[in-house]
DOVO-785733 format. One line per field, with one value per residue (C-alpha): residue number from 1; x, y, z. Coordinates in nm, 2 decimals, padded with zeros to 4 digits. Example, Ala and Ser with C-alpha at 12.3 -4.5 7.8 and 13.67 -1.06 7.14 Angstrom:
<recs>
lovo <- [1,2] .
px <- [01.23,01.37] .
py <- [-00.45,-00.11] .
pz <- [00.78,00.71] .
</recs>
This chain:
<recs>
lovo <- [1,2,3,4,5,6,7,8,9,10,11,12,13,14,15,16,17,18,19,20,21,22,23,24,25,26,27,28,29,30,31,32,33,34,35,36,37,38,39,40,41,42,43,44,45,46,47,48,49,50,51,52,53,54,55,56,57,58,59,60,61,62,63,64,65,66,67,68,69,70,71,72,73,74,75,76,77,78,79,80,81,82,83,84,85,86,87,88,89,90,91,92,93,94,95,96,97,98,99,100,101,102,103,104,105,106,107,108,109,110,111,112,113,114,115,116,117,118,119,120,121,122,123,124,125,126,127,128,129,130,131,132,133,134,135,136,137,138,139,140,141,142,143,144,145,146,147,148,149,150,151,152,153,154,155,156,157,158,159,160,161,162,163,164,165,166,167,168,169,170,171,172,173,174,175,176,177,178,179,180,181,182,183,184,185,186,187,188,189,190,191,192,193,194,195,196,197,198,199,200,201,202,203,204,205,206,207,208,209,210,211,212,213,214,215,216,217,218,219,220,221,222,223,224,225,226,227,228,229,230,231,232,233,234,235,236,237,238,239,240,241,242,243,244,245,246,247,248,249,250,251,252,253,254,255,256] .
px <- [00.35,00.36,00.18,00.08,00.34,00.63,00.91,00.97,01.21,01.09,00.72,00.45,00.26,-00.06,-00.25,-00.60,-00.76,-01.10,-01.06,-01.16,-00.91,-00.68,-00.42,-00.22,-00.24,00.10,00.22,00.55,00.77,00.83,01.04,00.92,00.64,00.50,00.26,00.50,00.71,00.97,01.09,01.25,01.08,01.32,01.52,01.62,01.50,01.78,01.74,01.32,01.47,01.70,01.43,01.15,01.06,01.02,01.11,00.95,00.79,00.86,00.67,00.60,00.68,00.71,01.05,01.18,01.42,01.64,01.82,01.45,01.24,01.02,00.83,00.86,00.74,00.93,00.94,01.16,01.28,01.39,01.37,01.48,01.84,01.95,02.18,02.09,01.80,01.71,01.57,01.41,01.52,01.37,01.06,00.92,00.71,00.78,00.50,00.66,00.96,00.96,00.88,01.27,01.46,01.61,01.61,01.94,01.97,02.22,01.95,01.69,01.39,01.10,00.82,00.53,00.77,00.51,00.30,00.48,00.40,00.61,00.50,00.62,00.86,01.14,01.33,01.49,01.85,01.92,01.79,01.96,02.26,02.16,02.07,02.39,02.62,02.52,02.48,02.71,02.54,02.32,02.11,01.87,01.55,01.29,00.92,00.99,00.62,00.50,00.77,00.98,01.34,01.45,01.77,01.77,01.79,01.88,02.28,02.45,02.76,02.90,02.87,03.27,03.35,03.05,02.85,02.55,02.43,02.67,02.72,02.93,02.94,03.02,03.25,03.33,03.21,03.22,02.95,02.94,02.68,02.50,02.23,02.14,01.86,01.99,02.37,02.54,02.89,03.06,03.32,03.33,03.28,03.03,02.95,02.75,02.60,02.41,02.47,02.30,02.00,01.99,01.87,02.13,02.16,02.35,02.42,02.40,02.47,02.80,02.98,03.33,03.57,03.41,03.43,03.05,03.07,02.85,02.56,02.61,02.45,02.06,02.14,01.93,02.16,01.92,01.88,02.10,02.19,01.95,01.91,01.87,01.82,01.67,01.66,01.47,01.54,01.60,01.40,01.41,01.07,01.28,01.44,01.20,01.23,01.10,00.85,00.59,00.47,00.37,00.69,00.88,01.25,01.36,01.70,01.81,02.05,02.12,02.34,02.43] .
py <- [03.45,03.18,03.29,03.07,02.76,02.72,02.45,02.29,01.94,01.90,01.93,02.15,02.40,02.53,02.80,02.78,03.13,03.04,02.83,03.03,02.80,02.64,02.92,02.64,02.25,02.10,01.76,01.64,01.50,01.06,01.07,01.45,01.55,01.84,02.13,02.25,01.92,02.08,01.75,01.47,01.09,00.91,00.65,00.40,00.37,00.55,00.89,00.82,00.84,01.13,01.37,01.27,01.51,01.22,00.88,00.69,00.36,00.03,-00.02,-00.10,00.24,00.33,00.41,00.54,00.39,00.63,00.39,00.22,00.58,00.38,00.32,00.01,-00.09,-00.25,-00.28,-00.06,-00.17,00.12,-00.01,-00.38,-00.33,00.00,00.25,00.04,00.07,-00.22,-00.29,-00.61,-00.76,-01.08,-01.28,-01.58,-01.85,-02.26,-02.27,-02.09,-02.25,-02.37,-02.03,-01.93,-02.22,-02.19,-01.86,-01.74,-01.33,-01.26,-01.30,-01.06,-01.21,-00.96,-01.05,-00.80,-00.55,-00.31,-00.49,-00.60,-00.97,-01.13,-01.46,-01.39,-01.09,-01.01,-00.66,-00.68,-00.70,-00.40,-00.22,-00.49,-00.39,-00.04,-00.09,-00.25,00.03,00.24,-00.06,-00.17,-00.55,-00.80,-01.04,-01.30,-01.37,-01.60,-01.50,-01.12,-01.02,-01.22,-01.19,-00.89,-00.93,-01.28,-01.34,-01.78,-01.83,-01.54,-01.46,-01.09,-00.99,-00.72,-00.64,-00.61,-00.94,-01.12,-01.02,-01.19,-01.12,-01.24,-01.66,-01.86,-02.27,-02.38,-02.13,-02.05,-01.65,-01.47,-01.36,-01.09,-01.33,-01.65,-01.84,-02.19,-02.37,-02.25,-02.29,-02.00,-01.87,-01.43,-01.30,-01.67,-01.81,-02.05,-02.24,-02.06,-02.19,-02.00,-02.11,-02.07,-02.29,-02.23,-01.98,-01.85,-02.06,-02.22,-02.62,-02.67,-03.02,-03.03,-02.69,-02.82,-02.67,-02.39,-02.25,-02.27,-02.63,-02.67,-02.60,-03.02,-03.06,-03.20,-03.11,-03.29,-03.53,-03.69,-03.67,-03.33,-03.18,-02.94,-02.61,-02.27,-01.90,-02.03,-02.33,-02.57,-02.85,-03.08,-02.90,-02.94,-02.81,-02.67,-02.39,-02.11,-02.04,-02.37,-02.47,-02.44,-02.37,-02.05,-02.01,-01.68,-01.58,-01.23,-01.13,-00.78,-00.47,-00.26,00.04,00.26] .
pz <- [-00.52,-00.79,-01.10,-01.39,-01.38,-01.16,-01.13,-00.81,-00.80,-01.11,-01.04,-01.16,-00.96,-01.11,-00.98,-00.94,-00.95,-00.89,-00.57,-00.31,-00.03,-00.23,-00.44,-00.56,-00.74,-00.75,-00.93,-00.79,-00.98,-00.86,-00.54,-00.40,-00.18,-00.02,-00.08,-00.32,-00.38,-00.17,00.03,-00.13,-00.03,00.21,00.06,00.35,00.71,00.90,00.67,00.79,01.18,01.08,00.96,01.21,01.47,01.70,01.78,01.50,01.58,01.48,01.14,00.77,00.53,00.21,00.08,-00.23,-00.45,-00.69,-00.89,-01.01,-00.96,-00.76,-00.42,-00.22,00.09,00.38,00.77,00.95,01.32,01.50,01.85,01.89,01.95,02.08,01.84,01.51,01.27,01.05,00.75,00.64,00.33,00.30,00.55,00.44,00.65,00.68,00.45,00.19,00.19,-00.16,-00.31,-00.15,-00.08,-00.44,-00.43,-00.25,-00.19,-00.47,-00.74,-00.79,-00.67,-00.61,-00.36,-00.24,-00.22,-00.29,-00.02,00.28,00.42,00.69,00.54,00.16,00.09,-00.06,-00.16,-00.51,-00.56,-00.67,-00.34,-00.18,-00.28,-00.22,00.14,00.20,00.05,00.39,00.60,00.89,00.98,00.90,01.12,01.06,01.34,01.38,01.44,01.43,01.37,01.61,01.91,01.80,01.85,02.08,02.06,02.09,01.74,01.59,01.43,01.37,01.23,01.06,00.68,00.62,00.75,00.55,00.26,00.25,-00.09,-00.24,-00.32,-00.11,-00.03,00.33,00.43,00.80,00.84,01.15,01.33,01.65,01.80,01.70,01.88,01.77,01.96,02.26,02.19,02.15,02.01,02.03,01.75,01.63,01.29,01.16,00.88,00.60,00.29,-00.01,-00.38,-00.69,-00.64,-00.24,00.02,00.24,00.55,00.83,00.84,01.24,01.21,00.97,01.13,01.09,01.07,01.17,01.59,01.62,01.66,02.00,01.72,01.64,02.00,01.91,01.55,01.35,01.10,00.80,00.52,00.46,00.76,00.96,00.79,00.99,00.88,00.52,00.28,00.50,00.31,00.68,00.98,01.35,01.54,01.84,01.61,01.67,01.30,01.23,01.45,01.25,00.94,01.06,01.17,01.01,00.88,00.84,00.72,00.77,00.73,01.01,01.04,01.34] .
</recs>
């Protein structure tokens, strides 16, 4: 039995001698939990499926950061795509567009990360970069929170053969699979764009010399070439992420 104060993680137990239920008040020290802050908070989505005692379902949770000692929240698909858990870094709506299309992932750009919206959010770099040392791919999707996981419009690839935080003008990167209004391209490369003063995103319309190059088909052409995955700065309604100003983007890490 504990008796006065007692260490625990770094917490402080108390006890309370004159509580007739409750023998014990502990304070846990940032990033522990429990009736005597004996577990530690999870820090990523895949260590929250790891330590469940069941399946856990598709949702927004609260995550703790060790590099910042703090608490963000995020969504955490464990369900969409089978043997990978995601993480979303980044959703933003049509109608935001301007708060993100300057806004590329490699600078540290906090949005409601401590109160999740699929129409404005955005993880900060630094757990970013966090997320990714454990992370095997990346995707982008369209209208996630409304449609879950559809895979017209919608790109994957793998975290060694592109880094996506990082800043990078119309280069060719590969991509396991990449859907484009329909059009659709496996282990090829396509074109990529994110630089200091843009959102990440893929130029449908000039893809050479890329392989993706069946993207050009209905691309739309003026003024700047049509933008997908992010910057928006030319639109066409029939990509799903898009359509609408209600229309959402999500970019994500996943890991097996």
């Amino acid at each position: 039995m504990l008796s006065g104060e007692s260490l625990l993680n770094g917490g402080t137990c108390t006890e309370l001698c004159t509580h007739a239920n409750r023998k014990f008040n502990c304070t846990c020290a940032i990033g522990y939990f429990g009736k005597f802050c004996e577990k530690k908070s999870p820090t990523s989505c895949k260590q929250l499926q790891l330590e469940a005692k069941k399946p856990r379902q598709s949702a927004v949770y609260t995550l703790f950061d060790p590099t910042s000692k703090s608490f963000y929240q995020t969504f955490c698909d464990f369900t969409s795509e089978n043997g990978f858990v995601w993480t979303v870094l980044d959703s933003f709506s049509l109608a935001n567009k301007n708060h993100y299309n300057k806004q590329p992932l490699s600078q540290d750009y906090p949005v409601n990360q401590n109160s999740f919206k699929w129409n404005k959010f955005r993880l900060s770099l630094s757990i970013m970069n966090s997320a990714l040392s454990h992370s095997t791919h990346f995707r982008a999707t369209c209208n996630f929170n409304t449609d879950e996981l559809v895979t017209r419009d919608y790109l994957r690839g793998k975290t060694t053969d592109f880094n996506i935080l990082l800043l990078k003008k119309d280069s060719c990167e590969k991509m396991e699979y990449i859907n484009i209004r329909g059009y659709d391209c496996y282990n090829c490369t396509a074109k990529m764009t994110q630089t200091s003063n843009w959102h990440i995103h893929c130029d449908s319309y000039y893809m050479d010399p890329c392989q993706f190059t069946s993207a050009r088909n209905g691309a739309v052409q003026f003024p700047g070439g049509e933008d997908n995955f992010g910057f928006y700065g030319t639109i066409n309604s029939l990509h799903r992420c898009s359509s609408g100003n209600d229309a959402t983007t999500q970019w994500w890490f996943g890991e097996k």
